[in-house]
NUDO-104674 format. One record per residue (C-alpha): residue number from 1; residue in one letter; x, y, z. Coordinates in steps of 0.001 Angstrom, whole numbers, plus 524288, in hexadecimal, padded with zeros to 5 digits. Layout:
# residues N
+-----+---------+-------+-------+-------+
| num | residuo |    px |    py |    pz |
+-----+---------+-------+-------+-------+
| NUM |       a |     X |     Y |     Z |
...
+-----+---------+-------+-------+-------+
***
This chain:
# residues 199
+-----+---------+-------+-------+-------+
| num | residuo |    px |    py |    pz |
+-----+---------+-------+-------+-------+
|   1 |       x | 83DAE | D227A | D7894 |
|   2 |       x | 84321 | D3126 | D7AC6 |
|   3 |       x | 84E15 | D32FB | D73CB |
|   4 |       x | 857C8 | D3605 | D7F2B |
|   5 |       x | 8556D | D27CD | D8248 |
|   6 |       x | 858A0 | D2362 | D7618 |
|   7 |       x | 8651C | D2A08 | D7659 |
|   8 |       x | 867FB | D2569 | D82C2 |
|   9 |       x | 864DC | D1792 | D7DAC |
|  10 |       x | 86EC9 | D1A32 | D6FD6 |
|  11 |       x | 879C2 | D1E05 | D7B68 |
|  12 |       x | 8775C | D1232 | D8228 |
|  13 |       x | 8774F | D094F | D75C7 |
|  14 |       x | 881E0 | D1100 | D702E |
|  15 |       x | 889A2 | D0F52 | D7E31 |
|  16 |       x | 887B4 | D0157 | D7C61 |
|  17 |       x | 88D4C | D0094 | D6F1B |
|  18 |       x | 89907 | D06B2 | D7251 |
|  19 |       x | 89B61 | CFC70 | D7E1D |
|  20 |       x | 89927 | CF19F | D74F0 |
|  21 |       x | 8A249 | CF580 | D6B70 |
|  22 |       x | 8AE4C | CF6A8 | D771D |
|  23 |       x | 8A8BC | CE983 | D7AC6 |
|  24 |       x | 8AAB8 | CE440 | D6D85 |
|  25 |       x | 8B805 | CEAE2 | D6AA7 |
|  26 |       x | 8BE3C | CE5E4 | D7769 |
|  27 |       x | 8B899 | CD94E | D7677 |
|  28 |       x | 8BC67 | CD65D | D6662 |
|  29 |       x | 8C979 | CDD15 | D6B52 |
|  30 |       x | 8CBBE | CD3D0 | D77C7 |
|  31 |       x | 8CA76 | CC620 | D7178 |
|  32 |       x | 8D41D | CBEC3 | D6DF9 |
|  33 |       x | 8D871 | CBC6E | D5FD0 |
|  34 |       x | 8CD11 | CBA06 | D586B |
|  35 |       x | 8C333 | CB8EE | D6245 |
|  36 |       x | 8BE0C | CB052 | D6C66 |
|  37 |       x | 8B29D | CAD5E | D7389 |
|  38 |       x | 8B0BB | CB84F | D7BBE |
|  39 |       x | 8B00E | CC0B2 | D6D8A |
|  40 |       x | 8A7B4 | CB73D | D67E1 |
|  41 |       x | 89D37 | CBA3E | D7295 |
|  42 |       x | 8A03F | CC822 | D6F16 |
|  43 |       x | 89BF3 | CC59A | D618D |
|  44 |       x | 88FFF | CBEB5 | D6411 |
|  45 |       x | 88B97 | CC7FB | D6DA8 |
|  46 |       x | 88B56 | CD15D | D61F9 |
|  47 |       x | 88433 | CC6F8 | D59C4 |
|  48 |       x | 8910F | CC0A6 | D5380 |
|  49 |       x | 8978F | CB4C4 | D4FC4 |
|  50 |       x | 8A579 | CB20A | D505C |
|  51 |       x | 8AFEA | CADAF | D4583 |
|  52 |       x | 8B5F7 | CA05E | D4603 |
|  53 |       x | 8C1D9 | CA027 | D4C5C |
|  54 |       x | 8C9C7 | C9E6E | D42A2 |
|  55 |       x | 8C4E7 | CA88F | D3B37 |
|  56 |       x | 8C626 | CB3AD | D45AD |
|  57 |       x | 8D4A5 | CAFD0 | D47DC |
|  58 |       x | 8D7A7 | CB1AF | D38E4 |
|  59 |       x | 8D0F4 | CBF48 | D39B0 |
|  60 |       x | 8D745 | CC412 | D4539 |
|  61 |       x | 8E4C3 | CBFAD | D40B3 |
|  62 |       x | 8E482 | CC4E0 | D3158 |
|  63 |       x | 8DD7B | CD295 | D3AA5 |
|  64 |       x | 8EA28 | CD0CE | D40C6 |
|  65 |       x | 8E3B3 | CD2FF | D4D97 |
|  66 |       x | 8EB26 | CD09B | D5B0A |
|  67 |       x | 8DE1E | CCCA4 | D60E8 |
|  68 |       x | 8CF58 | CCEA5 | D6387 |
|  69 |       x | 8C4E6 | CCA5D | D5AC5 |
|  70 |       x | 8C4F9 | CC9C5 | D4B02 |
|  71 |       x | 8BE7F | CD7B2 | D445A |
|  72 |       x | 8B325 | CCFDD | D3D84 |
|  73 |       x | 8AD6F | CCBBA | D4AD3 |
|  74 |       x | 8B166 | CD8BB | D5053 |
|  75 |       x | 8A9F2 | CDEC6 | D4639 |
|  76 |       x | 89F39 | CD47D | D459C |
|  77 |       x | 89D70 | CD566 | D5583 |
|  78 |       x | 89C55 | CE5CE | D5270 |
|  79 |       x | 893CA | CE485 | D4706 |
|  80 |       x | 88C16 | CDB6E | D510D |
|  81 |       x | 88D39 | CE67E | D5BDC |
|  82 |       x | 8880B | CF083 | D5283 |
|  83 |       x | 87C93 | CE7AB | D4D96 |
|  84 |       x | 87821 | CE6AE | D5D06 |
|  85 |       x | 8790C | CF622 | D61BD |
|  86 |       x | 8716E | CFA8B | D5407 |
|  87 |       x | 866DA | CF04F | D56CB |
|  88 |       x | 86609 | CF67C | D64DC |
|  89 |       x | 865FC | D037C | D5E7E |
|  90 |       x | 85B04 | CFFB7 | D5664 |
|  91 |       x | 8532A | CF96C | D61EF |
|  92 |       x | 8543C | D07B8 | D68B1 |
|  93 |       x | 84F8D | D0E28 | D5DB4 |
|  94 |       x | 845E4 | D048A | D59D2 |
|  95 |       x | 83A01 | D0BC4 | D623E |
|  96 |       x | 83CF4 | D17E9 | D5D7A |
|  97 |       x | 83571 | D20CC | D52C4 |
|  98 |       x | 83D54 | D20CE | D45EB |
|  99 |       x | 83C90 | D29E4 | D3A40 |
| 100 |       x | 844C5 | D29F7 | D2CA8 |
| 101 |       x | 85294 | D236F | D2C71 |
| 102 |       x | 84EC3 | D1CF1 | D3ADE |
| 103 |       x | 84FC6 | D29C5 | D4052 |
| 104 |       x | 84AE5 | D2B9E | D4F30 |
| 105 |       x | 84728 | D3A27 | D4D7D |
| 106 |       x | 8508E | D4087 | D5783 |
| 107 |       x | 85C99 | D4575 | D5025 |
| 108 |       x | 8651F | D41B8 | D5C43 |
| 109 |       x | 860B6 | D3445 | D5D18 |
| 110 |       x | 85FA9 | D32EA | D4FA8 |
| 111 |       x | 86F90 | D37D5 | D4E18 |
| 112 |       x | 8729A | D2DCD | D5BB8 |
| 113 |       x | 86D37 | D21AA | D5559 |
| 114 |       x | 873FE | D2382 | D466A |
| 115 |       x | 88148 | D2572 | D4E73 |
| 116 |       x | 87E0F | D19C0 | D571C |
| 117 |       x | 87C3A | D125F | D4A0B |
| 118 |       x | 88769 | D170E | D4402 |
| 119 |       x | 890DF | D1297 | D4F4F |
| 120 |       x | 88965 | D058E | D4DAD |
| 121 |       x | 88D8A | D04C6 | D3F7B |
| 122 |       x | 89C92 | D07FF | D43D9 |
| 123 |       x | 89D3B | D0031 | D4E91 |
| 124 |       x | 8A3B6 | CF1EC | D46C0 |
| 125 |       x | 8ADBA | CFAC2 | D3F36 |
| 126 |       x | 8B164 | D0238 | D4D85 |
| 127 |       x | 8B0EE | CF549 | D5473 |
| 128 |       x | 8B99F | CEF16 | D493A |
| 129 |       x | 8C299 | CFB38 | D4844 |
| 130 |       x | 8C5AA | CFAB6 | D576F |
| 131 |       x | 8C72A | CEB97 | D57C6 |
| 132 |       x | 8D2AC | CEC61 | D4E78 |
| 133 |       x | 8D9A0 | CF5F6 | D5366 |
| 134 |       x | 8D7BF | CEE16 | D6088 |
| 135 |       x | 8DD32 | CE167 | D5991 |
| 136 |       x | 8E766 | CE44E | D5121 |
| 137 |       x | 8F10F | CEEC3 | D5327 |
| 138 |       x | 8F1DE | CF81A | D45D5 |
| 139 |       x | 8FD30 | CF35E | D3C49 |
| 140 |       x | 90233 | D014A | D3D98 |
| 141 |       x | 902C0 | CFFA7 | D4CA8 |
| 142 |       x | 90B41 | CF2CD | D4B2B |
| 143 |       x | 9144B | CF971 | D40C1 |
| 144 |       x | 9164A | D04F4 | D4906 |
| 145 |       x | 918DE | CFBAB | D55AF |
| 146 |       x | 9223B | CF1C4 | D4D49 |
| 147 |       x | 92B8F | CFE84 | D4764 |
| 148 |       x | 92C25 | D04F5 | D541B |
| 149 |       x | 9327C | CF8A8 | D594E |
| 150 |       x | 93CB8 | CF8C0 | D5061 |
| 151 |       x | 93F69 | D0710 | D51FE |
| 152 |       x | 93FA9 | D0621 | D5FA8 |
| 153 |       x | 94B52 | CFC98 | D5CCD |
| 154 |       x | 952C7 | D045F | D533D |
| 155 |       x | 951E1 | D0F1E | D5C16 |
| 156 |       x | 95605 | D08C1 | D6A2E |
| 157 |       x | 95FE1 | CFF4A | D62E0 |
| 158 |       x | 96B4B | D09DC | D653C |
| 159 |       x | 9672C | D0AFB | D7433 |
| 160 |       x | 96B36 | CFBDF | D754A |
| 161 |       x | 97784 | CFBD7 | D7EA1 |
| 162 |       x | 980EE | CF677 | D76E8 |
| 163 |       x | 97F9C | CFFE9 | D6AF9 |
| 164 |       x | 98779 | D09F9 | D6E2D |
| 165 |       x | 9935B | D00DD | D7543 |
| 166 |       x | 9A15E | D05C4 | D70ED |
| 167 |       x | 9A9B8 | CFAA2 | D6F29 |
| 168 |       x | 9B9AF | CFB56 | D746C |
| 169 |       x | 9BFF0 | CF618 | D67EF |
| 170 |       x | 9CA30 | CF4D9 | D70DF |
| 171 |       x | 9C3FF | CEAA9 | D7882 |
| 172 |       x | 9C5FD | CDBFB | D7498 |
| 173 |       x | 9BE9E | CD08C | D790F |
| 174 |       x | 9C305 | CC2E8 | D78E3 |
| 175 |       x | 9BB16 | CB6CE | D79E4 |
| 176 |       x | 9BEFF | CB1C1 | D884A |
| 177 |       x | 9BEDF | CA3BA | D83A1 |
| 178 |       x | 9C6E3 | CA3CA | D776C |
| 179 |       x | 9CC27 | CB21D | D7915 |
| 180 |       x | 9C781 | CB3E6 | D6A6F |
| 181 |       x | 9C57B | CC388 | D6905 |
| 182 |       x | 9B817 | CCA82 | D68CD |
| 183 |       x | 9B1CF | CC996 | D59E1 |
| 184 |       x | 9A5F7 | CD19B | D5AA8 |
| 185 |       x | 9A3F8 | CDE21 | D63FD |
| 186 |       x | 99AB5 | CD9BD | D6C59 |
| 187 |       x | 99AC3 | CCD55 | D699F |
| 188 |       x | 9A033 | CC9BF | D78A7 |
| 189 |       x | 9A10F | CBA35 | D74B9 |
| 190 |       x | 9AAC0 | CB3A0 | D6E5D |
| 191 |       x | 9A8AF | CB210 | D5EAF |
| 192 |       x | 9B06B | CA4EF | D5F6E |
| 193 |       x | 9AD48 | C9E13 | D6D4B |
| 194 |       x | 9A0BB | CA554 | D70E1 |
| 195 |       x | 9A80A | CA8A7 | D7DDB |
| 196 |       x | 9A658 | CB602 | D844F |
| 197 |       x | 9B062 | CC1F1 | D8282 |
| 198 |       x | 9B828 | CC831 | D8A78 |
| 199 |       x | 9BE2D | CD534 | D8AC9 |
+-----+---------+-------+-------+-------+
***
């Protein structure tokens, strides 16, 4: 095999990689809590079996996750992913002369394949890393959201329209019921009878 068409071959398998591991985010992302069905296919088409139920709800909750599936299978389903493109790597290479250290003899090729098996070994801590921040927000990020919530009201508070009213001391209600006087500025119902004020 001439070694432009091996190259062309690492793209392809490296191409391939890359789409699988999208696939995999999205779809450990979009489950629901825990997992379902649709991600236990995913794991078994990367040659894995699923948690009981009961233990994949535990995990996700003390993850505190929002949704999507629990980071063992995650990582399980990538370690599975990984397992699958370096056997392919390995069948592409199989035919191939090999010196010292597996070596192909073409320093190009030679650099392409130790990269692709590199980003193999990465690929269950990048798949993990993503899921989580897909799942469950950063405790920083929920902090940050919670105080600037309360500033927000501490600083429009003043802007409420009655804040800045000027009362007429001058001005006395009385209870149109019992004619008993206003007790409490703007308090415009009667302290005794409950009644409305007038002016």
């Amino acid at each position: 095999m001439h070694p432009a068409e091996i190259a062309q071959r690492l793209a392809e398998l490296e191409h391939h990689l890359d789409g699988h591991v999208r696939y995999l985010v999205h779809a450990a992302q979009a489950c629901p809590f825990g997992g379902n069905r649709d991600w236990d296919a995913v794991l078994a088409r990367y040659g894995q079996s699923h948690d009981p139920p009961l233990k994949r709800l535990e995990e996700a909750q003390a993850a505190g996750q929002s949704r999507g599936a629990t980071a063992s299978e995650v990582r399980r389903a990538a370690e599975g992913l990984s397992a699958q493109a370096g056997a392919e790597l390995e069948r592409l290479l199989a035919p191939l002369p090999r010196g010292p250290a597996g070596a192909v003899g073409h320093p190009a090729l030679d650099h392409r394949i130790a990269a692709l098996r590199a980003k193999l070994s990465r690929v269950p801590d990048e798949v993990g890393a993503q899921h989580a921040a897909n799942v469950r927000p950063p405790q920083q990020a929920v902090a940050a959201s919670v105080g600037s919530v309360f500033a927000n009201a501490v600083a429009t508070a003043k802007l409420t329209p009655w804040a800045n009213v000027k009362l007429d001391p001058a001005r006395v209600f009385e209870c149109r019921a019992c004619g008993a006087p206003q007790q409490v500025e703007l308090d415009f119902h009667c302290r005794y009878c409950r009644a409305p004020m007038q002016g």
